[in-house]
C-alpha positions, 0 to 999 in steps of 0.5 A, a space after each residue: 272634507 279632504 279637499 278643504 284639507 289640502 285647500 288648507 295645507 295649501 294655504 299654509 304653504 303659501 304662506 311659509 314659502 312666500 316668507 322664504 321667496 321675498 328674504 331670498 329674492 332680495 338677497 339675490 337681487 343684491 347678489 346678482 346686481 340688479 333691482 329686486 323689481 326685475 327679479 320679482 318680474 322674472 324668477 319670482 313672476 315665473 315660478 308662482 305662475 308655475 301653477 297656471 302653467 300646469 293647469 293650461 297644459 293639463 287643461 289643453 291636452 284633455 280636450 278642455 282648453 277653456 280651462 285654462 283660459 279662464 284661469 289665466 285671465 281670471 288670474 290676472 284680475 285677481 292679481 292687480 284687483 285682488 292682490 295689489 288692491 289688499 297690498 295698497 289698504 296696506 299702505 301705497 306703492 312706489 313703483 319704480 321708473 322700469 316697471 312704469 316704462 317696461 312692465 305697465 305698457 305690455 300688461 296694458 296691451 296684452 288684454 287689447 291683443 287677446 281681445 282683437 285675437 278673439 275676434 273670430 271666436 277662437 285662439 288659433 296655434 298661429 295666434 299663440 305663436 304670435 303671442 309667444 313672440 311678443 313674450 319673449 320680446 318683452 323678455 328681452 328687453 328685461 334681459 337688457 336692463 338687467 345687464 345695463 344695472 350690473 354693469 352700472 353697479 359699482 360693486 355687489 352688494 351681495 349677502 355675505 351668505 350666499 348660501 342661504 340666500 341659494 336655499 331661501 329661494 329654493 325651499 320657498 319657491 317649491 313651497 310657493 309651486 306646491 301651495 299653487 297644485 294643492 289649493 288648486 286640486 282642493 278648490 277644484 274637487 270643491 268646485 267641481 261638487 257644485 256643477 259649475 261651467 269650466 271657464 267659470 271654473 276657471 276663472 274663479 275658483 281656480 284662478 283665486 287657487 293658482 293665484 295664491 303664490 301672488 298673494 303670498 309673495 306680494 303681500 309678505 313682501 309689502 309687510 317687509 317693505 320690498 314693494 319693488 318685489 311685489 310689484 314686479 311680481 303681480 306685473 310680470 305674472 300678468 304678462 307670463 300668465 297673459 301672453 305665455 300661458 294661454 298661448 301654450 294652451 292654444 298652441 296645444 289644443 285651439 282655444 273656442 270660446 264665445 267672446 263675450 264670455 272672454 270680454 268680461 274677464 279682459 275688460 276688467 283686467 284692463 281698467 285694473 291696471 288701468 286704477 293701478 297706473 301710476 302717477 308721474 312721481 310713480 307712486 300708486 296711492 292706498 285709496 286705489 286699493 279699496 278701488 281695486 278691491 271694490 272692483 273684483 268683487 263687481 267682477 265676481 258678480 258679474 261672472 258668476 251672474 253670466 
């Protein structure tokens, strides 16, 4: 009972804080001088990550490094079949050139490396070194465009209220964080209750749990017609989950886990992305997202089955 309470609170949170983020993001973006996708990439992507971060780091320096390797694979499918798949039976998606030619093609190869990396059966600290550089390659890169559009920009199109824009982001970001560790801590002790295999844990329960600040933020975001925010949000999470995430946890603690058991999350993580690409013009349409959804819901099957 108490931990379908705080599953709830959690959820709450969710919901409050990502109302907050996505006023405070925009506003931000047009303080800062850049589009609202690098700042969904970046600030937003990291911060609702934040609850993966804990668990991988958690996870590792308890000897259970599986963990964590479920939840941030398992994370990613979630985001792009789950989370982008209920944004589009919203309504489709105009995705911008940046994402397209920024974002698409390092959130395509990083299931491609993880996979060759897992090889050998395990995530060695070399492995995760490797990983974190090609992380902060990419960064890079979003650092660079960043400058490029505030130097474009004629003028701020800030908020006269910079205040409050400081304050949205804030209280709606430590909202976001504490939805993550609640829903978590509820579903886990749920979970746990039923005796199921870790990375099942993870990469079910646990992973719908950490992805909730996606959700919140994608989908208040695609209601108020920011889908630039959400986008960049679900794109720049995949990479910081994908790339990051699991490569701190390996760097901790060497990661073993049987291939084929990473195969299922990894394979369908890239046909997700691979529905969700978009089309020339960069519009992602709304039958991609039943599309999408219809294939989470395969994904769960088959894991749960394994």
């Amino acid at each position: 009972m108490n931990d379908l309470l705080i599953l709830l609170l959690g959820v709450v949170c969710a919901g409050i804080g990502g109302e907050l983020f996505v006023r405070g993001a925009v506003g931000l973006a047009r303080w800062a001088r850049v589009s609202p996708g690098i700042i969904g990439a970046t600030v937003a992507a990291f911060a609702t990550s934040s609850p993966e971060m804990s668990v991988s780091i958690s996870s590792a320096l308890a000897g259970n490094p599986e963990i964590a390797l479920g939840d941030a694979l398992g994370s990613n499918v979630v985001n792009v079949g789950l989370i982008l798949g209920l944004a589009l039976v919203i309504s489709g998606i105009q995705s911008t050139r940046d994402s397209v030619k920024r974002d698409f093609p390092v959130a395509l190869l990083i299931p491609v490396i993880t996979g060759v990396l897992f090889l050998d059966g395990e995530l060695s600290r070399v492995d995760g070194c490797l990983m974190i550089s090609i992380f902060f390659a990419w960064l890079l890169a979003v650092v660079v465009e960043a400058r490029k559009q505030r130097s474009d920009a004629a003028e701020a199109l800030g908020e006269d209220r910079r205040w409050l824009v400081v304050v949205f982001c804030a209280v709606g970001l430590a909202l976001l964080v504490t939805a993550g560790y609640l829903i978590v801590a509820g579903a886990r002790g749920i979970s746990i209750a039923f005796g199921v295999n870790e990375f099942i844990i993870g990469a079910t329960v646990v992973a719908i749990g950490t992805s909730t600040p996606e959700l919140a933020t994608t989908i208040i975001a695609k209601l108020r017609r920011h889908d630039e925010v959400g986008l960049g949000t679900i794109l720049g999470s995949n990479i910081y989950n994908g790339i990051f995430v699991v490569a701190v946890a390996a760097i901790i603690h060497p990661i073993t886990v049987a291939w084929r058991e990473v195969a299922i999350a990894l394979v369908f993580g890239l046909v997700a992305l691979g529905f969700s690409y978009p089309k020339r013009n960069g519009f992602i349409e709304r039958r991609r997202g039943v599309l999408l959804v219809g294939l989470y819901a395969l994904y769960l099957v088959t894991i749960l089955l394994r």
